[in-house]
C-alpha positions as CSV (number, residue, x, y, z in Angstrom):
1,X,21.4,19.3,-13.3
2,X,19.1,20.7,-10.9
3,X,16.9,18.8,-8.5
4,X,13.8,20.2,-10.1
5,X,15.2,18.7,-13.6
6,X,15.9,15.7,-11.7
7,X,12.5,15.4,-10.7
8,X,10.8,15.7,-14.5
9,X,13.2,13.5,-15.4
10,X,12.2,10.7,-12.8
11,X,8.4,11.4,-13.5
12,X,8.7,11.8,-17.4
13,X,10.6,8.0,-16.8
14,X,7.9,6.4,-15.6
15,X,9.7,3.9,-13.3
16,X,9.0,5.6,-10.0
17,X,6.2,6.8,-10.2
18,X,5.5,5.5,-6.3
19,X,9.1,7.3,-5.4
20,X,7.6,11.1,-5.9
21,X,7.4,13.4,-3.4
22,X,4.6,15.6,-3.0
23,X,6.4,18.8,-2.5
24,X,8.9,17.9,-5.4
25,X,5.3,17.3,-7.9
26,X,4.2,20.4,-6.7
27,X,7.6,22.0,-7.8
28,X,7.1,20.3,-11.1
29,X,4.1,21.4,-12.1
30,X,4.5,25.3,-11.3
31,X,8.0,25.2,-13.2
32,X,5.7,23.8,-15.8
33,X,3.8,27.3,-15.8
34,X,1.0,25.7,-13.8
35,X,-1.1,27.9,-11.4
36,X,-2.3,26.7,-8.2
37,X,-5.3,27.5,-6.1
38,X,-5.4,25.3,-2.3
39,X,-8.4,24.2,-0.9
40,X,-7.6,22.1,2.2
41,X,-5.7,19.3,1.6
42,X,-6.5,19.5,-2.6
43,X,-3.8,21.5,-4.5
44,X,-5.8,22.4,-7.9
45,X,-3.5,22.8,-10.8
46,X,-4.4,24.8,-13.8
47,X,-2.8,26.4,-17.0
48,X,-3.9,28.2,-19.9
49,X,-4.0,26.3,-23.3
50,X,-4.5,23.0,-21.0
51,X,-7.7,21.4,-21.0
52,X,-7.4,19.0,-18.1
53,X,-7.1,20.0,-14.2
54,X,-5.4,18.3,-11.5
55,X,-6.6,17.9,-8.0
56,X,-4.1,16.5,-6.3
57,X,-3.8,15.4,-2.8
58,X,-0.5,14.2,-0.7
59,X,-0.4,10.5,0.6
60,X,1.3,11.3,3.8
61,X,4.1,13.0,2.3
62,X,3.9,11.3,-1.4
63,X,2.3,11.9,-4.4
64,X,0.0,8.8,-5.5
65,X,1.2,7.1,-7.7
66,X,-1.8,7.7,-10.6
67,X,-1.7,11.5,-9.8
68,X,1.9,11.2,-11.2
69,X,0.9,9.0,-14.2
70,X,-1.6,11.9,-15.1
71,X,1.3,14.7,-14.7
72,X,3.8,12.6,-17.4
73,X,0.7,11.9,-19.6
74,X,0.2,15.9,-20.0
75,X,3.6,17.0,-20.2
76,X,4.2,14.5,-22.9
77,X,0.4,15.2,-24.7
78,X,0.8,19.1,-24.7
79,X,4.8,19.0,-25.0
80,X,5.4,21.1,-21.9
81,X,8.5,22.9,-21.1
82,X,9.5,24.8,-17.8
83,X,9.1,28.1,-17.9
């Protein structure tokens, strides 16, 4: 198993939500199919088909905890798969 499965797996449990890198969320979301446009410290996630957008921004080197919540909610609503 990869580290990148490893990953979707830890987010997609729910129990670590805190635990997430940012890097490793970024990862996530362009396996995901996700395309990603930077404007300073906001990565801005977008995919075609998908309504919602994701700003997110790193917590020194984390992802915040509700950004992560928001990822597993739309992977499980849409029923994403890595690309």
């Amino acid at each position: 198993m990869s580290k990148l499965e490893k990953t979707l797996l830890k987010i997609l449990s729910g129990f670590s939500d805190k635990d997430i890198s940012f890097s490793e969320l970024c990862s996530v979301l362009k396996y995901m199919g996700f395309q990603e446009r930077i404007k300073g410290s906001h990565h801005i996630f977008f995919k075609d088909g998908i309504e919602e957008i994701f700003n997110i921004q790193p917590k020194r080197s984390k992802a915040k905890p509700y950004q992560v919540k928001q990822v597993r909610n739309i992977i499980l609503k849409y029923r994403l798969r890595g690309e």
